[in-house]
N, C-alpha and C positions, 0 to 999 in steps of 0.2 A: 728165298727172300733176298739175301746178299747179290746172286748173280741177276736179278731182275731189278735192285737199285742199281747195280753197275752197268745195267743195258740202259738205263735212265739217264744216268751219268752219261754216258757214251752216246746220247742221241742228244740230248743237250749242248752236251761239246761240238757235236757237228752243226747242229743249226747254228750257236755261238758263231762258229770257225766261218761256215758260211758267211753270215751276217757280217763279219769285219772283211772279210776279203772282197765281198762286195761295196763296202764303203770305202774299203783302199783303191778296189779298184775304179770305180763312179767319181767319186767326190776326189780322189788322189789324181787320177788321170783326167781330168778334165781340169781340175781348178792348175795341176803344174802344165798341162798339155795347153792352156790357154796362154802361162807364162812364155814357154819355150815357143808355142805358134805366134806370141806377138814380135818376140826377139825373128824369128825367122821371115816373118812376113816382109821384112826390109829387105830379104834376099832374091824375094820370086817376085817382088816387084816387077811389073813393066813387063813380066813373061806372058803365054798366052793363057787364057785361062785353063785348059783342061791341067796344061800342069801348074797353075794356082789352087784348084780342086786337091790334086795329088799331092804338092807341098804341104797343104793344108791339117789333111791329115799323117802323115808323117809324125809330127811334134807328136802324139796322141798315142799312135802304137809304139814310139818309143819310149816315151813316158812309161804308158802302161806294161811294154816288155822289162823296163827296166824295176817298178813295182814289184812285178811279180818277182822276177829274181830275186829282191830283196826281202820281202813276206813269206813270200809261198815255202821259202827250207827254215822260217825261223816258228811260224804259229801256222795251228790248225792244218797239220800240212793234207792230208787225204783230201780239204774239202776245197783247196785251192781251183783245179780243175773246172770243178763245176758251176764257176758264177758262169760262165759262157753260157750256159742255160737260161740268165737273165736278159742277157744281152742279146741272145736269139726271141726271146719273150718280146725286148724293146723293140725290135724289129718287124716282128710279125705285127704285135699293135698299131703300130705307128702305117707300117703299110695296108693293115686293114683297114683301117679309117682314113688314110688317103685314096685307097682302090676303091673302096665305096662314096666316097662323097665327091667326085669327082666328075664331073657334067660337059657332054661335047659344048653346050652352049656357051659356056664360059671359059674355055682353057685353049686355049691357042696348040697347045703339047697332046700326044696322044698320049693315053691312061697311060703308059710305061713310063715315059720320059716323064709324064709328072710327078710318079710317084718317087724316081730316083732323082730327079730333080729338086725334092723338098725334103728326103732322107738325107741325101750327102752332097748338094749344092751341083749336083752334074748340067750339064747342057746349058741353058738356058738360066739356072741357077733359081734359087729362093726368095726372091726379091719382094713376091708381092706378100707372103705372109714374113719377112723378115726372120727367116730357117728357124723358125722355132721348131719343127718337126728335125732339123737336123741337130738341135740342142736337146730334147727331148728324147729322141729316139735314134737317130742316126749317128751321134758321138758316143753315147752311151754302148750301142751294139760294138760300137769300132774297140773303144777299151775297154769293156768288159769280156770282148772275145779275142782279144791279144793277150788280156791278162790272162783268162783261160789258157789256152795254148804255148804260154813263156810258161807260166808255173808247171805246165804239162812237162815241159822238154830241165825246166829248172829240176822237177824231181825226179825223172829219168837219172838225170843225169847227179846226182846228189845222192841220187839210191846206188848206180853201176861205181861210183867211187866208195861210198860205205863198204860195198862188198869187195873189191878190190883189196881196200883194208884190213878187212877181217880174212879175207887169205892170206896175207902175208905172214 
């Protein structure tokens, strides 16, 4: 009875851990990646676009790299890693429903370049639905899957110095 409340407890605490890491990482990396991409947008001014696209997101996976470092060794640390699984979910959605609704009659872009086109602002850019699909779907994969991968290399590296420690 004891070991089967403690496996309750423990699966609790992982959806918990989940669920905050993923609003650190969503709602943290976007609302300060929107601060830091408007402070930076005064820099790539006047450049050409593809590297306004890449400026763009910059602010976002630094944000989000820097998140995770922060979260990821203090709470829920095992389940850090795995919000990237979210952020691969926003991605798939968003270009399933842009690969399917998507009509040679109307679109000037072939299926591909439309669809990375409305994900992350590339080529020709977002203009006619105003990137809600890169607000939606294509910002959210970008730091949800930075933060994945910083908390990845965050706990590598937070575990290889623990042990380090304890040999001495």
């Amino acid at each position: 009875m004891n070991a089967n409340a403690s496996q309750k407890h423990g699966v609790s605490r992982a959806v918990l851990g989940f669920m905050v890491h993923a609003m650190i990482a969503t709602t943290g990396g976007l609302i300060l990646g929107f601060v830091v991409n408007r402070g930076t947008g005064e820099l790539s001014r006047g450049a050409a676009t593809d590297v306004q696209v890449l400026t763009g997101f910059i602010p976002f996976v630094v944000v989000s790299a820097l998140l995770a470092a922060f979260a990821s060794s203090r709470w829920f640390r095992g389940v850090a890693p795995f919000v990237g699984l979210l952020g691969l979910l926003a991605l798939y959605l968003g270009g399933h429903e842009l690969w399917r609704g998507w009509d040679p009659s109307w679109s000037h872009q072939t299926r591909q370049d439309y669809v990375l086109s409305q994900l992350f602002g590339t080529g020709a850019g977002c203009h006619d639905s105003e990137c809600l699909y890169a607000l939606f779907f294509g910002l959210p994969f970008v730091c949800l899957t930075t933060y994945s991968l910083s908390s990845l290399v965050t706990l590598y590296f937070t575990r290889k110095a623990k042990r380090a420690a304890n040999e001495c």
